[in-house]
C-alpha positions as CSV (number, residue, x, y, z in Angstrom):
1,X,-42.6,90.6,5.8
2,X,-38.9,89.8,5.5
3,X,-37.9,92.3,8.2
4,X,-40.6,90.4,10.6
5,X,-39.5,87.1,9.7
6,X,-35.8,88.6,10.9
7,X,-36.8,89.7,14.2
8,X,-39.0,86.4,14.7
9,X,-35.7,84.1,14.6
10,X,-33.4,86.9,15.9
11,X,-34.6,88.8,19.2
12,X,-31.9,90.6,19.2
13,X,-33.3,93.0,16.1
14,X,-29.9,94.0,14.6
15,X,-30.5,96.2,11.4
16,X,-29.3,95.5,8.2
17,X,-25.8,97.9,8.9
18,X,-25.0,96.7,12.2
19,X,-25.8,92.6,10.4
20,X,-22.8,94.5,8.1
21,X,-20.5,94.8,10.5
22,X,-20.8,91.7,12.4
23,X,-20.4,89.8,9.2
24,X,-17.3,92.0,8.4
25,X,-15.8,91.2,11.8
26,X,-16.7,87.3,11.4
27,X,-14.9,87.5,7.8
28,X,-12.1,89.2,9.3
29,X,-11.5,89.1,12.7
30,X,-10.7,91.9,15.2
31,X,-10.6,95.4,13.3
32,X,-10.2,99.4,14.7
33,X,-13.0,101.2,14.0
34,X,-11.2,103.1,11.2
35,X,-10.7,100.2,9.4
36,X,-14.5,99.2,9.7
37,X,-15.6,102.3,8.6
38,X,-13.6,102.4,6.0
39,X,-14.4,98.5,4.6
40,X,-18.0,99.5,5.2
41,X,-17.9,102.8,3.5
42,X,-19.9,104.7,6.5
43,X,-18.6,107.6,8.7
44,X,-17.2,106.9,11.5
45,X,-20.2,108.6,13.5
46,X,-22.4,106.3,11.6
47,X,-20.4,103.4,13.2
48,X,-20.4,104.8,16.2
49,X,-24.0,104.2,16.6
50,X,-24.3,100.9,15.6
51,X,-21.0,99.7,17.5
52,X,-23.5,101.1,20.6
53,X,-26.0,99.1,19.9
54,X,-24.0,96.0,18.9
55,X,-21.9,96.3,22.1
56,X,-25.2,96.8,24.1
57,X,-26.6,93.9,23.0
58,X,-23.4,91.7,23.9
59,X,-22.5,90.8,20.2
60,X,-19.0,92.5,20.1
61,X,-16.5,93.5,22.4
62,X,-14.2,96.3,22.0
63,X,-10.6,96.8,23.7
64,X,-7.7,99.2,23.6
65,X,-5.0,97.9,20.6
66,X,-2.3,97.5,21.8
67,X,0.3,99.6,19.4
68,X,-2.0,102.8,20.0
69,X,-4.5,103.7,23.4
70,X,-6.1,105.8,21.7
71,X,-7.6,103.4,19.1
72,X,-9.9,100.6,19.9
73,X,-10.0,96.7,18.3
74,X,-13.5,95.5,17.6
75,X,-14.1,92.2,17.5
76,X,-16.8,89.4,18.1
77,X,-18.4,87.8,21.1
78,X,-19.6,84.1,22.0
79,X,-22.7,86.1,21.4
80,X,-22.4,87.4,18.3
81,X,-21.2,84.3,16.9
82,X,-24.2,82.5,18.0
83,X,-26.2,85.2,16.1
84,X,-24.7,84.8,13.0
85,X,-25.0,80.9,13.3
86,X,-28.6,81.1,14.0
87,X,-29.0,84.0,11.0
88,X,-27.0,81.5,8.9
89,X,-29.7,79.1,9.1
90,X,-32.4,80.8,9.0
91,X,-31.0,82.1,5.5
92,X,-31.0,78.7,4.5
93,X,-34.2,77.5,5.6
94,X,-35.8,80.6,3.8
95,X,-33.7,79.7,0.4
96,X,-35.3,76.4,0.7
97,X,-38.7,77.4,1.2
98,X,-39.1,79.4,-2.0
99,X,-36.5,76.3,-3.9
100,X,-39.3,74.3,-2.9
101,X,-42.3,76.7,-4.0
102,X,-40.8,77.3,-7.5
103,X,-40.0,74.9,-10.6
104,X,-36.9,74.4,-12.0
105,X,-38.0,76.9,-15.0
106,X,-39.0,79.4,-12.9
107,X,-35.8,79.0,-10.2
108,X,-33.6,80.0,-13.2
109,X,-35.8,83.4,-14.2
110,X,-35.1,84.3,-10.3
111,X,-31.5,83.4,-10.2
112,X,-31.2,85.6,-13.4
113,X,-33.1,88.4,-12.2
114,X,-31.1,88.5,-8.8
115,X,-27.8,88.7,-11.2
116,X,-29.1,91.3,-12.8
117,X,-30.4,93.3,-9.6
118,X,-26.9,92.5,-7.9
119,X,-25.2,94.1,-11.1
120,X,-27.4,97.1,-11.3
121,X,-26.3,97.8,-7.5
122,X,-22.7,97.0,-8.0
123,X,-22.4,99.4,-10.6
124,X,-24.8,102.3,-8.5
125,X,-21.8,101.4,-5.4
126,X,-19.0,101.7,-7.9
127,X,-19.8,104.7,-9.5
128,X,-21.5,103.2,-12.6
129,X,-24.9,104.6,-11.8
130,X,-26.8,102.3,-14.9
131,X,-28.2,98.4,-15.1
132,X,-25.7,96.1,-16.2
């Protein structure tokens, strides 16, 4: 449902990794693909395919940097700005949807439990492998 609702206020059907990246490159600016892959721990072939699809779509632009042809800078387009923007607000009209449909009780279980899931994946990503 939540992946329908996505594609419903963004056409453009970015998946969650290539969503990764353009939020990286909004954060950060212009970056070299090493240094994406790298803050996004994929491989660079991994990359490589979404930067194909991201560049297809018009949402990032890449160019030669300057100190070295042989690497490229990514960064954003008007596009891909607008993207985020729009997924931006769709984000918070969805929080305040299920605000609204939830008490105040019930608002704190779910803010707990998200802690808690956030934990147990922070500590699977650094190595931890258990639920805080």
């Amino acid at each position: 449902m939540l992946v329908a609702r996505r594609h419903r206020y963004t056409p453009e059907a970015v998946s969650w990794a290539q969503y990764d990246v353009l939020e990286l490159l909004r954060l950060h600016g212009a970056m070299t693909p090493s240094a994406l892959s790298e803050r996004l721990g994929v491989s660079r072939p991994t990359l490589s395919k979404s930067m194909r699809v991201l560049k297809d779509l018009g949402l990032v632009v890449q160019t030669q940097a300057s100190e070295d042809r042989r690497e490229q800078s990514t960064a954003l387009t008007e596009r891909g700005l607008n993207f985020l923007e729009r997924a931006a607000i769709q984000r918070r009209r969805a929080a305040t949807l299920v605000g609204a449909a939830l008490t105040l009780g019930e608002q704190a279980i779910f803010a707990e439990l998200c802690r808690r899931a956030s934990a147990a994946l922070q500590s699977e990503t650094d190595g931890g492998g258990g639920a805080a």
